[in-house]
C-alpha positions as a Markdown table, in Angstrom:
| # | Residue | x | y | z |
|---|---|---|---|---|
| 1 | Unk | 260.5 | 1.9 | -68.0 |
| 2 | Unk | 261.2 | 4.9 | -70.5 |
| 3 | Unk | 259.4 | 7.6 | -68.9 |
| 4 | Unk | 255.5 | 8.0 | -67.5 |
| 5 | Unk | 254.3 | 11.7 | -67.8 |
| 6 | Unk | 254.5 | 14.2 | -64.7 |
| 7 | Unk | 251.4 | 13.9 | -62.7 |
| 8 | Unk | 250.8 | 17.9 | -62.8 |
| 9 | Unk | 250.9 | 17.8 | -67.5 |
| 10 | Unk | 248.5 | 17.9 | -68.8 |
| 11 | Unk | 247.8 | 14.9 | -71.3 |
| 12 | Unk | 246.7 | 14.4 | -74.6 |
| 13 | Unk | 247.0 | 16.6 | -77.7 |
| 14 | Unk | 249.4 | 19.7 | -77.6 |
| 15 | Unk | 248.3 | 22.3 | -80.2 |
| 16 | Unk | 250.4 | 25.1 | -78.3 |
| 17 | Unk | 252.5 | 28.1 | -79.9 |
| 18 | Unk | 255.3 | 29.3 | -78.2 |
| 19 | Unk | 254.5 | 32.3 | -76.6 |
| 20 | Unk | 257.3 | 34.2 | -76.2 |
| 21 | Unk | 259.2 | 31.3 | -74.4 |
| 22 | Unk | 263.1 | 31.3 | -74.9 |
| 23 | Unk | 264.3 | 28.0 | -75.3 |
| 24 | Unk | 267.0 | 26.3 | -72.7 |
| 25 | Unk | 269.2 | 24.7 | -75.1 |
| 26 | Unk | 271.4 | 27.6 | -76.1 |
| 27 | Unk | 274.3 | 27.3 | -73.2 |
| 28 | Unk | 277.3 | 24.6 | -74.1 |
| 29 | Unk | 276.4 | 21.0 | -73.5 |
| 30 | Unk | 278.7 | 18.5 | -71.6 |
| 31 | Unk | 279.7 | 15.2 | -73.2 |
| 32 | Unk | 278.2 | 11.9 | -72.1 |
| 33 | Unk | 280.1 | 10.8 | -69.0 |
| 34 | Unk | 279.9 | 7.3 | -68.3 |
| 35 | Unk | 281.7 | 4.0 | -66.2 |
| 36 | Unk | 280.8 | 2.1 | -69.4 |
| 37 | Unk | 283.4 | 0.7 | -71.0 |
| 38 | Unk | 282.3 | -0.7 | -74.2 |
| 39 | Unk | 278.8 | -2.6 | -74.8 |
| 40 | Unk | 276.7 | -3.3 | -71.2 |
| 41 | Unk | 278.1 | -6.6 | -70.4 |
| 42 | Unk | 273.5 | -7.5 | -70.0 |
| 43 | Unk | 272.9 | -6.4 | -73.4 |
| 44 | Unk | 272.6 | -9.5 | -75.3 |
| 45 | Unk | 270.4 | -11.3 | -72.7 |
| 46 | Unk | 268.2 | -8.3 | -72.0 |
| 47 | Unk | 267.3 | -8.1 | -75.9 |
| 48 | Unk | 266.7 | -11.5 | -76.6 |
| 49 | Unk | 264.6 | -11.8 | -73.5 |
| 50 | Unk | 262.5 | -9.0 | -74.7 |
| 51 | Unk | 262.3 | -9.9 | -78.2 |
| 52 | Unk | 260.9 | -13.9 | -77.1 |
| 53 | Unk | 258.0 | -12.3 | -75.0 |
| 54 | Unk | 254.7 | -9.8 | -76.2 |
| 55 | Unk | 254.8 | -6.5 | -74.3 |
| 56 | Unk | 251.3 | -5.9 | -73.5 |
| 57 | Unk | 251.0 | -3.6 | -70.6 |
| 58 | Unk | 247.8 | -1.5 | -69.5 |
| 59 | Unk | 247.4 | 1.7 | -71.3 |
| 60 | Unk | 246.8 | 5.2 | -69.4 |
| 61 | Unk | 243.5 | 6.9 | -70.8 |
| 62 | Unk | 245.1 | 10.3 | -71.8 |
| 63 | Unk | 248.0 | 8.0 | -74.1 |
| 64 | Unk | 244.5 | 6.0 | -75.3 |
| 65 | Unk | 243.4 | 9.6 | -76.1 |
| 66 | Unk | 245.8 | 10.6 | -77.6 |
| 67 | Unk | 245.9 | 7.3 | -80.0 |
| 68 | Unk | 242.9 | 8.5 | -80.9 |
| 69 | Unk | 243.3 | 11.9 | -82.2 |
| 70 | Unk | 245.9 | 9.8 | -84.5 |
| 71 | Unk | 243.3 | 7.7 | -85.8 |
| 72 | Unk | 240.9 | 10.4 | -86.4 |
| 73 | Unk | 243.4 | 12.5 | -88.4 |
| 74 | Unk | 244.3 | 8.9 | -90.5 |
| 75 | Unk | 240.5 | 8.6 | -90.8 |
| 76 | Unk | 240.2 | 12.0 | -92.0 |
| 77 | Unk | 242.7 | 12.2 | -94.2 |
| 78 | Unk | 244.3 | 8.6 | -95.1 |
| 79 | Unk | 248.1 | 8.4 | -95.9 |
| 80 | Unk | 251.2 | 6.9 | -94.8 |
| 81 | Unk | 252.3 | 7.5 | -91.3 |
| 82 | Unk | 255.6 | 8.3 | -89.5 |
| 83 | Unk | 256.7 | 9.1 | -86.1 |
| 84 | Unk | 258.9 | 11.7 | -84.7 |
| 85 | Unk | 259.2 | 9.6 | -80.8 |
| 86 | Unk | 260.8 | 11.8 | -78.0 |
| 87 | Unk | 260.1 | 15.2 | -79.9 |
| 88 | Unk | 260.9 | 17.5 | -77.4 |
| 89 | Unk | 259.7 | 21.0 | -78.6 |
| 90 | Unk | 258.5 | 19.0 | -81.9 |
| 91 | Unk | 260.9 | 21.5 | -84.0 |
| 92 | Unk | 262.0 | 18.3 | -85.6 |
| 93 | Unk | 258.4 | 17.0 | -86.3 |
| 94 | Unk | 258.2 | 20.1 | -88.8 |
| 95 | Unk | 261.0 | 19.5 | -90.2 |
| 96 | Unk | 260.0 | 16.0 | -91.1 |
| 97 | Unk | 256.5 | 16.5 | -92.3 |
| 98 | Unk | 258.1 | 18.5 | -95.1 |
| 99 | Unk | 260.9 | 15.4 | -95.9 |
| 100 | Unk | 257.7 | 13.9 | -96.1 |
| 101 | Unk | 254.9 | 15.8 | -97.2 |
| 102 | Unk | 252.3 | 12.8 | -98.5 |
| 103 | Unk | 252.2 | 11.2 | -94.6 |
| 104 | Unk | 251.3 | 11.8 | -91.4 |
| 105 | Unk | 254.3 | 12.9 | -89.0 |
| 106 | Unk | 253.0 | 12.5 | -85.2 |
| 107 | Unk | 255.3 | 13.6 | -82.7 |
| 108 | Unk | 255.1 | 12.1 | -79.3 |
| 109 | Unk | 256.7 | 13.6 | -76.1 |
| 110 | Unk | 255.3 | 13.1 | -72.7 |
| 111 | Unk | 256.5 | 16.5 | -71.6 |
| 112 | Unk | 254.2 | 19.6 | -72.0 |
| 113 | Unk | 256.7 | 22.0 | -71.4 |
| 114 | Unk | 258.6 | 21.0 | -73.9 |
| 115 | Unk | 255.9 | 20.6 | -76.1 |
| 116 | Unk | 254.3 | 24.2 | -75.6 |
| 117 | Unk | 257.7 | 25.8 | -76.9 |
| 118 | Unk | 256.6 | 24.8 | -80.4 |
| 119 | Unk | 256.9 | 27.7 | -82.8 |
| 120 | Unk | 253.7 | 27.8 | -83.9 |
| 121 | Unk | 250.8 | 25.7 | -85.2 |
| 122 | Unk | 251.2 | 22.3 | -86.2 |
| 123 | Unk | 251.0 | 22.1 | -89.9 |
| 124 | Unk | 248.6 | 20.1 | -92.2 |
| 125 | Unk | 250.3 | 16.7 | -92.1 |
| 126 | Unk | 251.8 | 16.4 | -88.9 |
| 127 | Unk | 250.5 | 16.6 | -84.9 |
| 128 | Unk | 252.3 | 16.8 | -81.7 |
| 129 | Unk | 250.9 | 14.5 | -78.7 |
| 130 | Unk | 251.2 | 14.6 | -75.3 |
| 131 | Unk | 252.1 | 11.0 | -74.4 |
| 132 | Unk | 254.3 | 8.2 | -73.4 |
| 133 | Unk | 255.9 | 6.8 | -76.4 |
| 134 | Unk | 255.9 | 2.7 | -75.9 |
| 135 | Unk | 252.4 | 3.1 | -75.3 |
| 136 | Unk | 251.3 | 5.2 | -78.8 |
| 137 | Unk | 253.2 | 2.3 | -79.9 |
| 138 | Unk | 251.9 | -0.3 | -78.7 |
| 139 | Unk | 248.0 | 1.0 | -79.6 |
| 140 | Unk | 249.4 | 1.8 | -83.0 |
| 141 | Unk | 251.1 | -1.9 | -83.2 |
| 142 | Unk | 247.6 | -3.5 | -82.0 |
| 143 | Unk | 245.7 | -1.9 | -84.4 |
| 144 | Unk | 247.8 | -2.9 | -87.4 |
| 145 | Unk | 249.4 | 0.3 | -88.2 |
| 146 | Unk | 253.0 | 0.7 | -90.0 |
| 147 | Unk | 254.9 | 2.8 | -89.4 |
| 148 | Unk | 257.2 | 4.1 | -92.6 |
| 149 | Unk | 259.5 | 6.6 | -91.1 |
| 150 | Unk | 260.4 | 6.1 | -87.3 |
| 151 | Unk | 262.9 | 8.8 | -86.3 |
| 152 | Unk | 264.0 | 8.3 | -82.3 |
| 153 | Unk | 266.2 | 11.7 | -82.7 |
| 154 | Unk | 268.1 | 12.1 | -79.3 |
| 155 | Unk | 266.4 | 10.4 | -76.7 |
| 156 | Unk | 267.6 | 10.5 | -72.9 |
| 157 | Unk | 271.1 | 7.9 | -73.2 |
| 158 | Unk | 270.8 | 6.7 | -69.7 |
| 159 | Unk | 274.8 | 6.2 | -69.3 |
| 160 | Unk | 274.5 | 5.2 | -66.2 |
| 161 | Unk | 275.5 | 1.5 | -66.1 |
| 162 | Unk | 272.8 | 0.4 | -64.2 |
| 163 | Unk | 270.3 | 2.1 | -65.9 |
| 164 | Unk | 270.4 | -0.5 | -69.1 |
| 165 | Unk | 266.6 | -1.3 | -69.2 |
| 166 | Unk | 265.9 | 2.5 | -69.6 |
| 167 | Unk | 267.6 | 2.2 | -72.9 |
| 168 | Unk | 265.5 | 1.5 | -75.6 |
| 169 | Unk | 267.1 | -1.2 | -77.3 |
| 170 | Unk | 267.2 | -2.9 | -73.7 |
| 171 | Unk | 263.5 | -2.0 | -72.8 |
| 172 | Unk | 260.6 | -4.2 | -72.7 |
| 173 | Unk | 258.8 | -2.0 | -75.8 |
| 174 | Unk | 261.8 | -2.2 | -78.0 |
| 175 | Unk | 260.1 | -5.0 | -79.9 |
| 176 | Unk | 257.6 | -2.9 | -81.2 |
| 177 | Unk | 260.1 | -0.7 | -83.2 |
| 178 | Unk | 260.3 | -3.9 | -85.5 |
| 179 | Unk | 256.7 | -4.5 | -85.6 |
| 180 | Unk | 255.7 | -1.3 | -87.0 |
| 181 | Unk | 258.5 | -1.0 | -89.3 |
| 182 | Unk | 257.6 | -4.8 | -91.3 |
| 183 | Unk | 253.9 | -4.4 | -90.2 |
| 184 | Unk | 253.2 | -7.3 | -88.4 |
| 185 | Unk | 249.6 | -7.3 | -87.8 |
| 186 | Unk | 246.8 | -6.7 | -90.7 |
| 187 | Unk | 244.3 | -5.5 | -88.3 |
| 188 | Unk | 243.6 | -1.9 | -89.6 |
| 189 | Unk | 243.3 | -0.8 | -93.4 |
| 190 | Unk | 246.2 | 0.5 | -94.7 |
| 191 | Unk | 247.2 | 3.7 | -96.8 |
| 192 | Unk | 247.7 | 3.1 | -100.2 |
| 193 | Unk | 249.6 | 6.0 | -101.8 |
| 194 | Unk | 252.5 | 5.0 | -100.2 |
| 195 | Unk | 255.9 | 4.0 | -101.9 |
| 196 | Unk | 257.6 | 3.0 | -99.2 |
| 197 | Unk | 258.7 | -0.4 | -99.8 |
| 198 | Unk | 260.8 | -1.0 | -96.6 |
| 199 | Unk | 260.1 | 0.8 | -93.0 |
| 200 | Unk | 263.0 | 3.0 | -92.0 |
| 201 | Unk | 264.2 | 3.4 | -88.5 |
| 202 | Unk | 266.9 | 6.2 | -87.8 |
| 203 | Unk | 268.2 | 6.7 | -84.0 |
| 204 | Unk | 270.5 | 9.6 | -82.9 |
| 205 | Unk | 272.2 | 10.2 | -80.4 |
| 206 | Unk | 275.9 | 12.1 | -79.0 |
| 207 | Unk | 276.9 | 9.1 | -77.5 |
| 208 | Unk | 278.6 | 6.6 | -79.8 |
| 209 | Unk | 278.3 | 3.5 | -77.7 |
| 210 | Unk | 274.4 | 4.3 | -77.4 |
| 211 | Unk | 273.8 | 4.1 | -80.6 |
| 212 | Unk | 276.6 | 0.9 | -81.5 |
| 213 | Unk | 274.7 | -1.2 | -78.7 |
| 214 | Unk | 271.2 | 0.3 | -80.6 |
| 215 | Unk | 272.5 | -1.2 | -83.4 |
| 216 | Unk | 273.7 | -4.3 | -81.7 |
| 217 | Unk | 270.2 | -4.8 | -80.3 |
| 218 | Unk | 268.4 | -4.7 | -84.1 |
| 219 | Unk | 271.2 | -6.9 | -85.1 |
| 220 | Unk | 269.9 | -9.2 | -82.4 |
| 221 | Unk | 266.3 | -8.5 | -83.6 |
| 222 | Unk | 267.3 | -9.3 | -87.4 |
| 223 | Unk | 267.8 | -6.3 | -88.5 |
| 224 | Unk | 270.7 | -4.9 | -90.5 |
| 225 | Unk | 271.7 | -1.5 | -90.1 |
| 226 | Unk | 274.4 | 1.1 | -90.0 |
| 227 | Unk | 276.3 | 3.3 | -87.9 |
| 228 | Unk | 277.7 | 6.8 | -89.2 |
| 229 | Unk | 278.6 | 10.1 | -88.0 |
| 230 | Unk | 275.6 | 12.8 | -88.9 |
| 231 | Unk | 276.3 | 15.6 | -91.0 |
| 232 | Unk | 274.5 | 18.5 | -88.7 |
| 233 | Unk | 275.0 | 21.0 | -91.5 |
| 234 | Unk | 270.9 | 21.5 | -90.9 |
| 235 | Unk | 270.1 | 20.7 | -87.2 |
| 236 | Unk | 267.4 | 18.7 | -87.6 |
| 237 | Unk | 266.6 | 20.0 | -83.8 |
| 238 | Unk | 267.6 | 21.7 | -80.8 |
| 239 | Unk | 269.3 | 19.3 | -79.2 |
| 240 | Unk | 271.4 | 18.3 | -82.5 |
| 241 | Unk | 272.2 | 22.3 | -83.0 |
| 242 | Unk | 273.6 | 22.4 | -79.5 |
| 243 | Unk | 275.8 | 19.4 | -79.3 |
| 244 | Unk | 277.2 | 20.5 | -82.5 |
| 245 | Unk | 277.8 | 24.0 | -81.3 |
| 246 | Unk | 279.5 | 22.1 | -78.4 |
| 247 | Unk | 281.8 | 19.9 | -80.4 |
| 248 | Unk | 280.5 | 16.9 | -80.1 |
| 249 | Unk | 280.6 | 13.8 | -82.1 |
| 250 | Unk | 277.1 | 12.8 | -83.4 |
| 251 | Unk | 276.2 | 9.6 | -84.4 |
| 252 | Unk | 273.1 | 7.8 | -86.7 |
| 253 | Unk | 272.0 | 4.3 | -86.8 |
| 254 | Unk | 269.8 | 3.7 | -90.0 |
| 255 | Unk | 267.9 | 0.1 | -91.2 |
| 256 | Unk | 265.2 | -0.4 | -93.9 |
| 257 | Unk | 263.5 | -3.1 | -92.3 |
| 258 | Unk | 261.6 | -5.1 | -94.8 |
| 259 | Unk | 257.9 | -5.6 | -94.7 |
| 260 | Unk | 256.2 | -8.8 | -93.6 |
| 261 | Unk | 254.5 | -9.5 | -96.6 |
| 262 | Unk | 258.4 | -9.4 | -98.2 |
| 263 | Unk | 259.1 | -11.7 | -95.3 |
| 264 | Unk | 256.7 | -14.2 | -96.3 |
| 265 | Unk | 256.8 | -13.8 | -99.7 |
């Protein structure tokens, strides 16, 4: 699995200023070392098996909580929605909701740590939530929601070779990424101010092959994409900032994934 929160976090919604923390990502960062030689030799096999079956797995009640402090803010204030998924300290989240001020930015990260370094309050359109990521998608994914803007901005690699299913191209909730993008299910009323006519996914990462098999995996899923190097002129986060500073190569996979209704049309 990706990750399940610490059992000592506190769950749910994460409204916390920083507080005077220093933050840990200011020393030089090591690149990705790995036995992997060029795509995991499982990829193919563990995509496709994913994409042929419906995750459905039980939902933890403070990741059904926090679902529903999104829907409440949706119900409040009714707009478009994006995600920000592995936040971290959510610095990234901010920077989002103003690339896009007429939605709803939720940053998800299970770790409270990381989310109580925020600097500051969260603004008007955007929230941070304590949570595990596949399962905020997979509530969000139930209940019809699309998703316009999903931004997976440097999530743990897992180079390990053996570690493939932790990956989330190779993980059982990778299917989900497409379903909110084309909005599969018509469950739940959407936004209309939206004029977002494709759902965008962007993945970074400082590992190339990461995000070439990411990008092999959508492929798989019907997808079409690219792979570039990321101009980190503006460090979109922490992380980003620090692998620069380091010298490291950093990579983007983009796709506008078109809409079911496109789909079908």
């Amino acid at each position: 699995m990706i990750a399940a929160p610490r059992a000592n976090s506190k769950p749910g919604v994460v409204w916390a200023p920083a507080r005077g923390k220093t933050n840990p990502v200011k020393a030089k960062s090591r690149q990705v070392v790995t036995s992997q030689q060029g795509l995991h030799p499982r990829l193919v096999e563990r995509v496709l098996r994913h994409m042929a079956a419906l995750h459905r797995r039980p939902v933890a009640k403070h990741n059904r909580d926090a679902f529903d402090t999104v829907v409440a803010a949706l119900q409040e204030a009714p707009r478009p929605l994006g995600l920000d998924s592995f936040c971290g300290t959510g610095h990234s989240t901010a920077a989002l909701a103003r690339r896009h001020p007429g939605h709803l930015v939720v940053g998800i990260d299970k770790s409270a740590d990381r989310l109580a370094r925020h600097p500051g309050e969260p603004g008007s359109n955007y929230l941070l939530l304590q949570a595990d990521c596949e399962d905020i998608w997979q509530l969000l994914a139930a209940a019809g929601h699309r998703v316009d803007y999903h931004y997976l901005l440097y999530p743990n690699p897992w180079p390990k070779t053996k570690h493939l299913q932790r990956r989330i191209h190779a993980h059982a909730s990778f299917p989900l990424l497409l379903q909110l993008a084309r909005g599969d299910a018509q469950a739940a009323p959407k936004a209309t101010d939206s004029d977002t006519a494709r759902g965008h996914i962007e993945l970074r990462s400082n590992w190339q092959l990461y995000v070439e098999e990411f990008g092999v995996a959508m492929h798989l899923a019907g997808a079409r994409g690219r792979v570039a190097r990321v101009d980190a002129t503006e460090p979109m986060t922490l992380f980003e900032r620090k692998y620069r500073d380091s010298g490291h190569e950093l990579w983007a996979y983009r796709a506008a994934i078109a809409r079911r209704e496109q789909l079908e049309g």
